[in-house]
C-alpha positions as CSV (number, residue, x, y, z in Angstrom):
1,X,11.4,4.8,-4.7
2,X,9.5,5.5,-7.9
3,X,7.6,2.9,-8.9
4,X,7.4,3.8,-12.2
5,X,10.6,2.7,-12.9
6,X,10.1,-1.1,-11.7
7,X,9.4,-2.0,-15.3
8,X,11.0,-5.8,-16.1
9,X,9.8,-8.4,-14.4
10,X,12.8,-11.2,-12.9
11,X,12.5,-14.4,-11.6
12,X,14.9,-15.5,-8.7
13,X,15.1,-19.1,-8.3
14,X,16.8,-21.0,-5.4
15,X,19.1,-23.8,-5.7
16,X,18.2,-27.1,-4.0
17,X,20.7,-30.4,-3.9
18,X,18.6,-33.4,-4.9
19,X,19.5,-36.9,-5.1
20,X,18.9,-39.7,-8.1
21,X,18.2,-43.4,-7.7
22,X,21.7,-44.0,-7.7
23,X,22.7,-41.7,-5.3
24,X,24.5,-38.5,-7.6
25,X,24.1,-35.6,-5.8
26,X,22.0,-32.9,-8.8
27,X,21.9,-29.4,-8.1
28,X,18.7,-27.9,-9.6
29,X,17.0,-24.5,-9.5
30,X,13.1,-24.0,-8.8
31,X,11.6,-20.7,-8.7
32,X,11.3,-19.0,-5.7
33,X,9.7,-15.4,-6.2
34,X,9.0,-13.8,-9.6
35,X,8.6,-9.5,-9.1
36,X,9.2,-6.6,-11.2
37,X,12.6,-4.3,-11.0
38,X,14.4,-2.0,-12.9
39,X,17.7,-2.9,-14.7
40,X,20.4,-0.4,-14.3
41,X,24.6,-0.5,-14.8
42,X,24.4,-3.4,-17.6
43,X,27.7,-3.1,-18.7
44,X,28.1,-5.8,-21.2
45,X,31.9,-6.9,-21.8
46,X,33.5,-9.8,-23.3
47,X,37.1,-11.2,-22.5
48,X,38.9,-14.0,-24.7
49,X,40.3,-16.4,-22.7
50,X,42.1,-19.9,-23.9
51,X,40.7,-19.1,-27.5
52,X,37.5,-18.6,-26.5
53,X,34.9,-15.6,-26.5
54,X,33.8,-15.3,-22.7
55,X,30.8,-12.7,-21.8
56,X,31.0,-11.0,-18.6
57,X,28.1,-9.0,-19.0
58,X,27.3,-7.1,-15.5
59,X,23.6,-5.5,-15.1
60,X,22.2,-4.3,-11.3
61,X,18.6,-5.2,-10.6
62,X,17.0,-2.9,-8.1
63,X,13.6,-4.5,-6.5
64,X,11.4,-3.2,-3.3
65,X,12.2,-5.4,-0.2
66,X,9.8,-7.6,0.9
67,X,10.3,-10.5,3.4
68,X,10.9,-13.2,0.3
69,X,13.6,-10.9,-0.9
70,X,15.5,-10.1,2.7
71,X,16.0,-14.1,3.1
72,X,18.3,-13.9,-0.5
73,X,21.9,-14.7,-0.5
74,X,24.6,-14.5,-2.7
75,X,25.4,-18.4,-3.0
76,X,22.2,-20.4,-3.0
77,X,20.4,-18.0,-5.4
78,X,20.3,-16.4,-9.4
79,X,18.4,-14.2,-11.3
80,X,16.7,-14.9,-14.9
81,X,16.0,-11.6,-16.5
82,X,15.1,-11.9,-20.8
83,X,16.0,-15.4,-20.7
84,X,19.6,-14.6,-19.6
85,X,20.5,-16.5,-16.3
86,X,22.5,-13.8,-13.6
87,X,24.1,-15.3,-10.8
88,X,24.3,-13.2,-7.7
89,X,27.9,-11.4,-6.5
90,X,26.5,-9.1,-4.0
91,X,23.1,-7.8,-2.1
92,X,23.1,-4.3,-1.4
93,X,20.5,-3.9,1.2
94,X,20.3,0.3,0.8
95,X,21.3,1.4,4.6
96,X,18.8,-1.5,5.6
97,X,15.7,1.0,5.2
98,X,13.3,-2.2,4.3
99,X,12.6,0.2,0.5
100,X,14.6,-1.5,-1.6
101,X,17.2,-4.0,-2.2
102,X,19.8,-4.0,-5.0
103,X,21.3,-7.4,-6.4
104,X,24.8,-7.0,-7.9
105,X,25.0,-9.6,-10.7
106,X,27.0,-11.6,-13.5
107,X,25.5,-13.5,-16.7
108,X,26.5,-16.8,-16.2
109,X,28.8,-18.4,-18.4
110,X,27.9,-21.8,-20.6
């Protein structure tokens, strides 16, 4: 892996069910590891549905493994890249070499 090409830096944050005085149950994201990657395959598309412009922008974010990032899944965790929030559709774990680990993302619609 050239490490050259690890040049944006992503934060992965973790989602976490808290509860309020009441007892509503709040999802909320913390960060959970901030590292550098490189951005390939961003493929941004739109789609129009019920009258309404829907982006379904796709972008691959290649990082080295590390123990923090072998523990990701595709459910509990997202990706914030430029201020654009990513959630997770796959982990591509590169024939398990322990070099690098690709996460296969979506922009998340608002």
């Amino acid at each position: 892996m050239d490490i050259a090409l690890l040049n944006v830096r992503i934060t992965i944050q973790k989602s976490s069910v808290t509860v309020d005085s009441i007892g509503n149950h709040i999802v909320s994201w913390e960060d959970f590891y901030s590292c550098h990657a490189t951005v390939s395959n961003e493929s941004p598309s739109e789609d129009t549905a019920a009258g309404t412009v829907v982006d379904n922008t796709k972008a691959d974010f290649t990082v080295r493994w590390c123990k923090k990032i072998s523990e990701l899944t595709a459910d509990k965790f997202r990706v914030v890249y430029a201020g654009e929030l990513y959630n997770i559709l796959g982990i591509d774990h590169m024939n398990f070499k322990r070099k690098s680990v690709k996460l296969k993302c979506q922009k998340v619609r608002r």
